[in-house]
PLY file of the C-alpha trace (Angstrom):
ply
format ascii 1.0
element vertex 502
property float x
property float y
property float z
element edge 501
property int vertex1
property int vertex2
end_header
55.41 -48.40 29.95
52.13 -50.13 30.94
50.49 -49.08 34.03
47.58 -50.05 36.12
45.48 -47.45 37.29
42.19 -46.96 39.86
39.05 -44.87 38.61
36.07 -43.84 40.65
33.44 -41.06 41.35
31.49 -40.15 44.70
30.18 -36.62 44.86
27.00 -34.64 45.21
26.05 -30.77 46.16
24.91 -30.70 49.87
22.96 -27.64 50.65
22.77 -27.96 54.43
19.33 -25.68 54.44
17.83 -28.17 51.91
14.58 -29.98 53.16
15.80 -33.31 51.48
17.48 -36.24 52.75
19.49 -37.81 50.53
19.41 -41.36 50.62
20.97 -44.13 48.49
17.64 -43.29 46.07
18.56 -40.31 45.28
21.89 -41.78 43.94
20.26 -44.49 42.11
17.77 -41.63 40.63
21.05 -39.39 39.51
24.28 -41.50 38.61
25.29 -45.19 40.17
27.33 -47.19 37.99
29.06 -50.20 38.63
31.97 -51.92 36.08
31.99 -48.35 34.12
28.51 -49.47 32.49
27.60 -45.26 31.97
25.74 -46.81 28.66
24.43 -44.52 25.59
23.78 -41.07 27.90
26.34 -40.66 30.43
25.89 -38.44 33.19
28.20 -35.67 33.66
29.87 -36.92 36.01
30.77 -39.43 34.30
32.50 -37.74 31.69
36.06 -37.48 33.28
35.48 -41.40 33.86
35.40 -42.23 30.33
37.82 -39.44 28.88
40.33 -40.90 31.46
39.61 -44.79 30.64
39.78 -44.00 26.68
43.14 -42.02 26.79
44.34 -44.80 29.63
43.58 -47.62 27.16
45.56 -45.99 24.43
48.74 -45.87 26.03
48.07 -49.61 26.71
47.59 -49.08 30.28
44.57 -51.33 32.10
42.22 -49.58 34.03
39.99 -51.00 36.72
36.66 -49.38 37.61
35.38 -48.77 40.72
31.82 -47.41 42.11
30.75 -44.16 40.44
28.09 -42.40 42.25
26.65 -39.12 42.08
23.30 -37.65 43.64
21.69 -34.36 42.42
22.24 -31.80 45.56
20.05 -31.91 47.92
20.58 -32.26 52.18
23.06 -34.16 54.08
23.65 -37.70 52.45
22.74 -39.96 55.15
25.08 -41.48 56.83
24.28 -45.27 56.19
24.16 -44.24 52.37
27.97 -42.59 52.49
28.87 -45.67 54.70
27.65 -48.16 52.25
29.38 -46.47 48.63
32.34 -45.22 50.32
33.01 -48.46 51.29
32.53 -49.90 48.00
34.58 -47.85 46.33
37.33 -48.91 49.21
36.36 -52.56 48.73
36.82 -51.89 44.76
40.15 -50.15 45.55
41.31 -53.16 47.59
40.77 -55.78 44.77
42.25 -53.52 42.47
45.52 -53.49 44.06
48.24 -53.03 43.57
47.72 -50.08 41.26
49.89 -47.62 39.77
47.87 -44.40 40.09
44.46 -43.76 41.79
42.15 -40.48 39.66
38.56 -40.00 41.16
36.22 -37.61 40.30
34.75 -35.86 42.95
32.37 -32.46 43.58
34.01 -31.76 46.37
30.74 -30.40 48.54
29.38 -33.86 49.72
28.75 -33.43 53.71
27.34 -36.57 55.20
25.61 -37.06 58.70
28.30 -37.03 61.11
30.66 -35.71 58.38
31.15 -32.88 57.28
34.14 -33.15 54.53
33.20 -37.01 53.59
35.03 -37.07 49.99
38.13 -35.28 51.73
37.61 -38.52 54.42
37.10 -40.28 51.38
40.54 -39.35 49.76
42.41 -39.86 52.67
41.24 -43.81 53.40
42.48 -44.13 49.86
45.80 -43.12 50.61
46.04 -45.20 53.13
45.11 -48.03 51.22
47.84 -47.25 48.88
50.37 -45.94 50.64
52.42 -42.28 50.49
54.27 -43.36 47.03
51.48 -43.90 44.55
50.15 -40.88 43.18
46.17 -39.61 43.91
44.44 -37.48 41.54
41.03 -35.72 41.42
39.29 -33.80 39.69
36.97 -31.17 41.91
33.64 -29.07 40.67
34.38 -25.34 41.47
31.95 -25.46 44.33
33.91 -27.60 45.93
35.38 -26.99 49.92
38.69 -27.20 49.33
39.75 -28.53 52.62
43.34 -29.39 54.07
42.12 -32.91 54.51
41.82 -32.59 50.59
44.76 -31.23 49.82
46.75 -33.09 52.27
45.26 -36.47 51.14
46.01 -35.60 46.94
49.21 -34.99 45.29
47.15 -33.17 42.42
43.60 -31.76 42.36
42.51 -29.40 39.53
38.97 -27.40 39.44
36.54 -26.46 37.20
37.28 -23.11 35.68
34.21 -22.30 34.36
30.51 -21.40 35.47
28.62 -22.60 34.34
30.71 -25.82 33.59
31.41 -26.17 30.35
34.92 -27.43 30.62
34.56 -30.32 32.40
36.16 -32.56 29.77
39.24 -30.53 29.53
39.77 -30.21 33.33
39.84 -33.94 33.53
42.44 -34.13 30.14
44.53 -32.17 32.20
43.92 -33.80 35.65
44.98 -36.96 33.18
47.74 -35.33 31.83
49.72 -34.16 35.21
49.21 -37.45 35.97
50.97 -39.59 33.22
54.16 -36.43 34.04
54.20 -37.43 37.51
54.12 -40.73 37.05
56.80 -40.26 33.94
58.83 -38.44 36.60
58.65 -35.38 34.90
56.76 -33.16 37.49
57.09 -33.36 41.11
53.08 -31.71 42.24
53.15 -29.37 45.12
50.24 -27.42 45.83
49.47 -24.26 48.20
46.31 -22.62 49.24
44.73 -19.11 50.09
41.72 -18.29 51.36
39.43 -15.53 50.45
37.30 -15.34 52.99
34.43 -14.63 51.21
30.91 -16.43 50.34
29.31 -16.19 46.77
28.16 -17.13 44.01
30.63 -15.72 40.80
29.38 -16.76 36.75
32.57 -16.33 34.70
30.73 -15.46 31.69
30.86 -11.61 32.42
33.88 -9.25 33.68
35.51 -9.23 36.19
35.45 -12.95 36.59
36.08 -13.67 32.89
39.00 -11.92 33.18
39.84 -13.82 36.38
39.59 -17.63 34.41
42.01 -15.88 31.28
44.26 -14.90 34.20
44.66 -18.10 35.62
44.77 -19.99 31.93
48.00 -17.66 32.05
49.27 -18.19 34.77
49.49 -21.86 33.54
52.08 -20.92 31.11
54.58 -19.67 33.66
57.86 -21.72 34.47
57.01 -24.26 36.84
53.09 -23.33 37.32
51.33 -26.80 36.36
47.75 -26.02 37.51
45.96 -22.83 38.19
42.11 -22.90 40.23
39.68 -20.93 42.31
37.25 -23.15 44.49
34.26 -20.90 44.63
32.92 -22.51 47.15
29.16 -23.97 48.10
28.03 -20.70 50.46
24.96 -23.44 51.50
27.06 -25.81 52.91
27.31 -25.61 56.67
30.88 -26.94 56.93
33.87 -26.12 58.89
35.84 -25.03 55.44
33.29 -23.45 53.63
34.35 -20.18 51.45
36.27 -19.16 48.12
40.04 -20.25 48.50
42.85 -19.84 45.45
45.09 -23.46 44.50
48.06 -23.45 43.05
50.03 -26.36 41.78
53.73 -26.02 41.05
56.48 -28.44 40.20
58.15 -28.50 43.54
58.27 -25.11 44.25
56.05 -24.17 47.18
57.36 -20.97 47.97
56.28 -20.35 43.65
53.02 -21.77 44.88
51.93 -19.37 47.72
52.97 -16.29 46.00
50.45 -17.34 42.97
47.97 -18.30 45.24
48.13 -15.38 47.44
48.14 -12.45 44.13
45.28 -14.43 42.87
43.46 -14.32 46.32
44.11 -10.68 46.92
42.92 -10.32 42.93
39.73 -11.70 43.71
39.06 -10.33 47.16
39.56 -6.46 45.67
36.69 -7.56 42.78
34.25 -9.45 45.25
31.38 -6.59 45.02
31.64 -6.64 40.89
32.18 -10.28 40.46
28.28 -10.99 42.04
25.72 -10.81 39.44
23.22 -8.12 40.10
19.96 -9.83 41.55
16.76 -8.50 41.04
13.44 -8.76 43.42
10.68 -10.36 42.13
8.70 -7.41 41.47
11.84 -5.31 40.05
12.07 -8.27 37.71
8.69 -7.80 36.65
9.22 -4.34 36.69
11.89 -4.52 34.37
10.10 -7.67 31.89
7.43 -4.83 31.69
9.34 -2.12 30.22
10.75 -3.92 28.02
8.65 -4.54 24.44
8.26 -7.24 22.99
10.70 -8.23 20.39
10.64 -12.12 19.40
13.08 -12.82 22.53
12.18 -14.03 25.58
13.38 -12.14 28.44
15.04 -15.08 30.70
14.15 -14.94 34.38
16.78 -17.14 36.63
14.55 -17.86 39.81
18.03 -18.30 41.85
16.87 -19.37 44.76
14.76 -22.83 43.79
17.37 -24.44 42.16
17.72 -27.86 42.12
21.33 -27.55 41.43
21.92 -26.07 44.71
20.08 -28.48 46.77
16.67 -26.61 46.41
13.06 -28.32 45.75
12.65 -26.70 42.36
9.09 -26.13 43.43
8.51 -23.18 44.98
5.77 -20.73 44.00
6.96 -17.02 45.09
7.98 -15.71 41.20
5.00 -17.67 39.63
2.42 -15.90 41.94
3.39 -13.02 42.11
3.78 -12.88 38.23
0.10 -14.66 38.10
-0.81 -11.76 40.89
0.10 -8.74 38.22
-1.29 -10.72 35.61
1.49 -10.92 33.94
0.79 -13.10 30.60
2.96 -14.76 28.16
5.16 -16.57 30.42
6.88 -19.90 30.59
8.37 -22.04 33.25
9.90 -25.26 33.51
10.67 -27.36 35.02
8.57 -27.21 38.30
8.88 -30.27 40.36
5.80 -31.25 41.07
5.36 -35.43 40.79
1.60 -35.36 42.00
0.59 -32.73 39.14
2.83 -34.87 36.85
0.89 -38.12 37.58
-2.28 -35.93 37.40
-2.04 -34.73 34.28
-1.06 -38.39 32.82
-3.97 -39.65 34.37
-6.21 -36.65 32.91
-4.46 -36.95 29.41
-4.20 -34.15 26.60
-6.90 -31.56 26.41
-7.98 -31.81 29.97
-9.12 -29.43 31.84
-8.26 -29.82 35.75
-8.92 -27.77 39.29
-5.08 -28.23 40.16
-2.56 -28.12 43.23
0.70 -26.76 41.81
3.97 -26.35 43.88
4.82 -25.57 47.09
4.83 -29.17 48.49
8.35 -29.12 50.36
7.70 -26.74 53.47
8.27 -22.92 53.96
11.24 -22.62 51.22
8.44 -23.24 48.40
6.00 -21.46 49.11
2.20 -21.96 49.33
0.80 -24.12 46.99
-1.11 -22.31 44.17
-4.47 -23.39 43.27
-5.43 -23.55 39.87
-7.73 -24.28 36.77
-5.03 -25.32 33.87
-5.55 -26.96 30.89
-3.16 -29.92 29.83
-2.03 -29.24 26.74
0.90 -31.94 26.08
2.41 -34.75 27.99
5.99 -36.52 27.49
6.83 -39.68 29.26
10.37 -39.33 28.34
12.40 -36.06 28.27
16.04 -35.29 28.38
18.10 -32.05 27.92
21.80 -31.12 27.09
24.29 -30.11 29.45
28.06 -30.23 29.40
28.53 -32.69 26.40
26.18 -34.65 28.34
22.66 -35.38 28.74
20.40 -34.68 31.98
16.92 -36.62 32.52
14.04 -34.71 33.29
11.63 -37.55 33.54
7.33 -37.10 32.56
6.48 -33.39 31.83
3.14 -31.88 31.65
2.43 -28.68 29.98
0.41 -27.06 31.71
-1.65 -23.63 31.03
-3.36 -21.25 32.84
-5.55 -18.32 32.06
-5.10 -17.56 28.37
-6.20 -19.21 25.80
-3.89 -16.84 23.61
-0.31 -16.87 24.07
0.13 -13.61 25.17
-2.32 -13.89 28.44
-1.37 -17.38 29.34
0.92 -18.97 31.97
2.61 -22.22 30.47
3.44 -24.03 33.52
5.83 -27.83 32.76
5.93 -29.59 35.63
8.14 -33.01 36.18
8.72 -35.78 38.27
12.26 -35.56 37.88
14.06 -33.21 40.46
16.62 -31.42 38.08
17.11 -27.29 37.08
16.63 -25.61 33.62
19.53 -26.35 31.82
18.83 -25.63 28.03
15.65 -24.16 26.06
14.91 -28.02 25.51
13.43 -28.19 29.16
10.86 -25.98 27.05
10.68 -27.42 23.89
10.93 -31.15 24.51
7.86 -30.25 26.67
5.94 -28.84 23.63
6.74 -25.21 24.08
8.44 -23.13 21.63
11.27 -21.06 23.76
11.05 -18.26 21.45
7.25 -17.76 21.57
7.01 -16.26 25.28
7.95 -12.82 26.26
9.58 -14.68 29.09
11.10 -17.76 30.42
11.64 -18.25 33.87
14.52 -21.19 34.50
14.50 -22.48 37.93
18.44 -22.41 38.33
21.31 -19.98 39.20
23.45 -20.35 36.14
24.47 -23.50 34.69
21.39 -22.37 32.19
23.10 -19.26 30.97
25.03 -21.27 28.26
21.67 -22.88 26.84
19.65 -19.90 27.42
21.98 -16.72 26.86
21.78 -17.31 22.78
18.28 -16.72 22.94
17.79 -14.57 25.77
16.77 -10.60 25.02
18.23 -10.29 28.64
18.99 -12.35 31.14
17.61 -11.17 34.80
18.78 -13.22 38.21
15.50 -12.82 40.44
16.61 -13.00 44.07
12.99 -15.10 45.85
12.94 -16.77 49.06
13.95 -20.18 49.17
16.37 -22.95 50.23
19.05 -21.24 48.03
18.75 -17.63 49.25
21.54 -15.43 47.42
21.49 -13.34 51.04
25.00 -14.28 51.84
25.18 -12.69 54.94
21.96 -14.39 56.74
23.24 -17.56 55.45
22.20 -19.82 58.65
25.93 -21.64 59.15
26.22 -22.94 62.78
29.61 -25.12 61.98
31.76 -22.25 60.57
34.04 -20.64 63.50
35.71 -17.96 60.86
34.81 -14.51 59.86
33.51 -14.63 56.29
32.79 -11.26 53.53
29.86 -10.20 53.47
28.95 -10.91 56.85
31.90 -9.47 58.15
33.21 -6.71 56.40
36.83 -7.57 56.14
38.06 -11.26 57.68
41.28 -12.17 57.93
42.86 -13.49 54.27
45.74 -16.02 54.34
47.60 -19.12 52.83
45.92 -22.01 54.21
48.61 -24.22 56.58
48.18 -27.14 54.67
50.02 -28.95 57.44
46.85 -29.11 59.59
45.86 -31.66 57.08
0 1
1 2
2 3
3 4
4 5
5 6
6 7
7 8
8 9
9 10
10 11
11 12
12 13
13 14
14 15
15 16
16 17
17 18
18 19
19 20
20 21
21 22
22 23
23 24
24 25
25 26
26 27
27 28
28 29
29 30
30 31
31 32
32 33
33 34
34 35
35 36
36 37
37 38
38 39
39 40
40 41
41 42
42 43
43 44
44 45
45 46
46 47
47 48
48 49
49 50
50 51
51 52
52 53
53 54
54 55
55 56
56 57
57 58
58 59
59 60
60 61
61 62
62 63
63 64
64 65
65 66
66 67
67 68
68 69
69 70
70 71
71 72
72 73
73 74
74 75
75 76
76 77
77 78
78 79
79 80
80 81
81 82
82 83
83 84
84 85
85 86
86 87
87 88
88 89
89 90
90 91
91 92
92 93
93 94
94 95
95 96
96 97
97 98
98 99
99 100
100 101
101 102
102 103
103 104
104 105
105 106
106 107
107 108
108 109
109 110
110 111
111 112
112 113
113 114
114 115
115 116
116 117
117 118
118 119
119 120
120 121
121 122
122 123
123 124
124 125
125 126
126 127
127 128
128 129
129 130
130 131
131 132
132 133
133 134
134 135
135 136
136 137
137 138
138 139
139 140
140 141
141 142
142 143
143 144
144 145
145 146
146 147
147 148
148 149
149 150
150 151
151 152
152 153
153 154
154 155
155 156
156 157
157 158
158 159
159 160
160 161
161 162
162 163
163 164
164 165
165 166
166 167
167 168
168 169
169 170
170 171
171 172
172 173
173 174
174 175
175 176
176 177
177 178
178 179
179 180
180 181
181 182
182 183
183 184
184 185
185 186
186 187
187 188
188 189
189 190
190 191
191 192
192 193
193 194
194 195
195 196
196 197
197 198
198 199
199 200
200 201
201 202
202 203
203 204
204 205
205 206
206 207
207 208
208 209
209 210
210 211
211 212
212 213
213 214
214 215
215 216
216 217
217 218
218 219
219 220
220 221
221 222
222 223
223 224
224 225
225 226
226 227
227 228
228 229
229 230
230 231
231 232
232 233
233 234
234 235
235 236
236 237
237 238
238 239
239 240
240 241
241 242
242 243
243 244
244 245
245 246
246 247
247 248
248 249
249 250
250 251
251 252
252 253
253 254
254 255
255 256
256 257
257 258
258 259
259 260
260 261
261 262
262 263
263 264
264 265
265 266
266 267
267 268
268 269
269 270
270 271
271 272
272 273
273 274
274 275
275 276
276 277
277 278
278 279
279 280
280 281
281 282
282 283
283 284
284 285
285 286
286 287
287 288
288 289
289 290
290 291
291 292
292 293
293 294
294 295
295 296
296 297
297 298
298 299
299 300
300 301
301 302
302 303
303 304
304 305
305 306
306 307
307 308
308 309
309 310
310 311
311 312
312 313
313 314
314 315
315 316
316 317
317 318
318 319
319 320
320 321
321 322
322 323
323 324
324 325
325 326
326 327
327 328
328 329
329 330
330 331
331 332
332 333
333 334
334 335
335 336
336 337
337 338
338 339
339 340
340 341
341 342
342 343
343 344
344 345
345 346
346 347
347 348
348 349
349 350
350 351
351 352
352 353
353 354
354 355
355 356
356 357
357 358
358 359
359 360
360 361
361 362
362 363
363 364
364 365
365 366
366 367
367 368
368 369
369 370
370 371
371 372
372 373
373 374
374 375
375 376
376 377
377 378
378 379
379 380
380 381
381 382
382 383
383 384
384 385
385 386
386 387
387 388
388 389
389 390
390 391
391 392
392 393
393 394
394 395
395 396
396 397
397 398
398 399
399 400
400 401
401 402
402 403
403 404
404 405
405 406
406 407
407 408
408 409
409 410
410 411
411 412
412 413
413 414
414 415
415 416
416 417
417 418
418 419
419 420
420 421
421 422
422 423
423 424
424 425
425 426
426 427
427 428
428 429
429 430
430 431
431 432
432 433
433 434
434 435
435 436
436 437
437 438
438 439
439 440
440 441
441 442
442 443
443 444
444 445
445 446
446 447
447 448
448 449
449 450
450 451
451 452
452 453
453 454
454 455
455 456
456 457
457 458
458 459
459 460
460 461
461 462
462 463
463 464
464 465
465 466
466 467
467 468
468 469
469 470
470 471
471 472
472 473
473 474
474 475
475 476
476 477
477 478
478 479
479 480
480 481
481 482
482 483
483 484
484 485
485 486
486 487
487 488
488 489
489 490
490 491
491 492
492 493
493 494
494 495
495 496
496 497
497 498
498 499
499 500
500 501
């Protein structure tokens, strides 16, 4: 039967130890789309938007778009800026009505000023709008804080599985599809909760997480299990709820629901020292780069802690100078966020040689600035790279180089005005620089770059630097959480969440 259904996206990654505000700029910069205009290059995030309006459309149902809005992570979103699109969206909503269903996509990590859950606050002003009966779905990046407001505000919510996220489209065909059941009255959602108590940061492209995601996927196969997800959790959000937690969704069968969620909990808590990649320092990186001969791979160097992704600055300067301190040749990185070098360069143009500033321009978390004499060796006003089935701006690059001139002594250095992480060898070659001429690469994110960069990659070493991202768990500065958390304490309390505190 025809429907009439609500779509609409507000998310971004807050790292509450980032040293950026972000400000309705920052969404313009990243994703703000009004009337579902995503044109030629969507962003990511709006993905589930347009998978959701193309399989609405075919059953003949009408869709009406509201606000979609996402911000590359940075600090708290200010609170005039989360006023002002949250209550678009609402003031969308409210024309819309009356609707049928409501699905939003959402991160699920978005702390405002003054709020520290503001999509959960988000979710629940829509229910009120449309009342207890019609059905609220979302679809949640596995970073998310899965809150009780959340949960208590949704009837479904499914999460990323993977990381890095490469299954974003078929989350939201199935967020879609548990929809159209519930609405068919097919399915009645329940969900339940359990939390891990734990802070980290878990790829699932090696064991024992792997084998975590292919547990769940099964789990989705058992009578009356619809949905099957582990919120990993955003360790650098300072928030009340922060921390890896286990949902369940079951066809009206709660009690089916908590013993899921709890065996999947306890699964996860018993691998929490294997599932954490080993991290390297920055000189046992090196270390280990230099050992290794050369073989027509690059050796891939993840500099964790400056990633963009996570809120960071993407400029900091700790791996490149120590690497520049050991002399360490034959070495690429990009992108560094740098938009004064950027303009610099342009100004300069190709073949200049330049006394340069590089890096550490955003306080104590990048570093000290390094000084200098590079050579600019290409420029590109216009560069993009791949990620998710979608495709990520990276604004003007510069290629850089330092010492040399051969290959093999020189530091390629691509700097950008666009604040965004390595996501695919393009970030390389797009800026002129073959990916499989250096020894190494160093990628200024934690792992959405492993599918890009793992085909390529000799190895694949996650450097642990100083920086806005630290991968110390347990000195993680958090002043809002009350509860024991693993690794800072040893062994916290685990439980099903009481979802009735939402």
């Amino acid at each position: 039967m025809p429907r009439r259904i609500f779509t609409a996206c507000l998310g971004t990654e807050t790292n509450s130890f980032s040293p950026i505000p972000t400000g309705m700029s920052v969404y313009q910069q990243t994703m703000l789309v009004r009337g579902g205009q995503h044109g030629d290059r969507p962003g990511l995030f709006g993905v589930p938007l347009l998978r959701w309006k193309q399989q609405a459309e075919a059953l003949g149902w009408t869709v009406a778009e509201g606000l979609a809005c996402f911000a590359a992570p940075a600090g708290n979103t200010t609170q005039a800026t989360h006023t002002a699109l949250r209550d678009e969206i609402l003031a969308d909503l409210q024309r819309a009505l009356p609707v049928d269903a409501v699905l939003l996509n959402l991160h699920g990590a978005m702390i405002a000023d003054g709020d520290p859950d503001a999509e959960g606050d988000l979710l629940a002003r829509v229910r009120a709008l449309v009342g207890p009966r019609v059905p609220i779905a979302a679809e949640l990046d596995l970073h998310c804080h899965l809150t009780r407001q959340k949960v208590a505000s949704a009837d479904i919510l499914v999460i990323y599985k993977h990381y890095p996220h490469v299954d974003v489209a078929e989350r939201a065909d199935e967020v879609f599809g548990l929809l159209r059941r519930m609405l068919d009255g097919d399915v009645r959602p329940v969900m339940a909760v359990y939390d891990c108590a734990m802070l980290g940061i878990y790829p699932t492209t090696a064991e024992p997480m792997a084998g975590l995601v292919a547990r769940m996927t099964a789990l989705e196969s058992e009578p009356g299990v619809l949905s099957v997800s582990l919120a990993h959790g955003f360790p650098w959000g300072d928030t009340p709820e922060v921390g890896t937690r286990v949902l369940v969704v079951t066809d009206g069968d709660k009690a089916l629901a908590e013993r899921h969620a709890t065996a999947l909990g306890e699964a996860v808590w018993a691998a929490r020292d294997a599932i954490v990649p080993p991290f390297y320092s920055i000189d046992g990186a090196i270390d280990r780069l230099l050992d290794l001969a050369p073989d027509g791979r690059p050796v891939v160097l993840a500099d964790t802690a400056d990633n963009p992704g996570i809120g960071a600055a993407g400029d900091s300067t700790f791996l490149l100078r120590r690497l520049i301190e050991r002399g360490v040749g034959g070495v690429a990185v990009s992108p560094l966020w740098d938009p004064v070098a950027t303009a610099l360069a342009f100004d300069a143009g190709v073949g200049a040689r330049l006394a340069m500033r590089i890096g550490g321009k955003l306080g104590p978390a990048s570093g000290a600035a390094l000084d200098l004499d590079v050579q600019v060796m290409a420029l590109t006003p216009d560069a993009w790279q791949p990620f998710g089935g979608a495709m990520a701006p990276l604004g003007r690059m510069a290629w850089l180089r330092a010492g040399g001139p051969g290959d093999a002594e020189a530091i390629d250095i691509v700097v950008n005005d666009h604040r965004v992480q390595s996501f695919h060898p393009d970030c390389f070659r797009v800026a002129g620089i073959d990916p499989l001429r250096p020894r190494a690469l160093v990628a200024k994110s934690t792992q959405h770059f492993h599918a890009g960069f793992a085909p390529i990659a000799r190895e694949v070493l996650y450097v642990s630097a100083p920086g806005a991202g630290s991968m110390d768990m347990a000195a993680l500065p958090h002043r809002q959480v009350q509860r024991d958390l693993w690794p800072r304490v040893a062994a916290p309390v685990r439980a099903l969440v009481d979802l009735s505190a939402g």
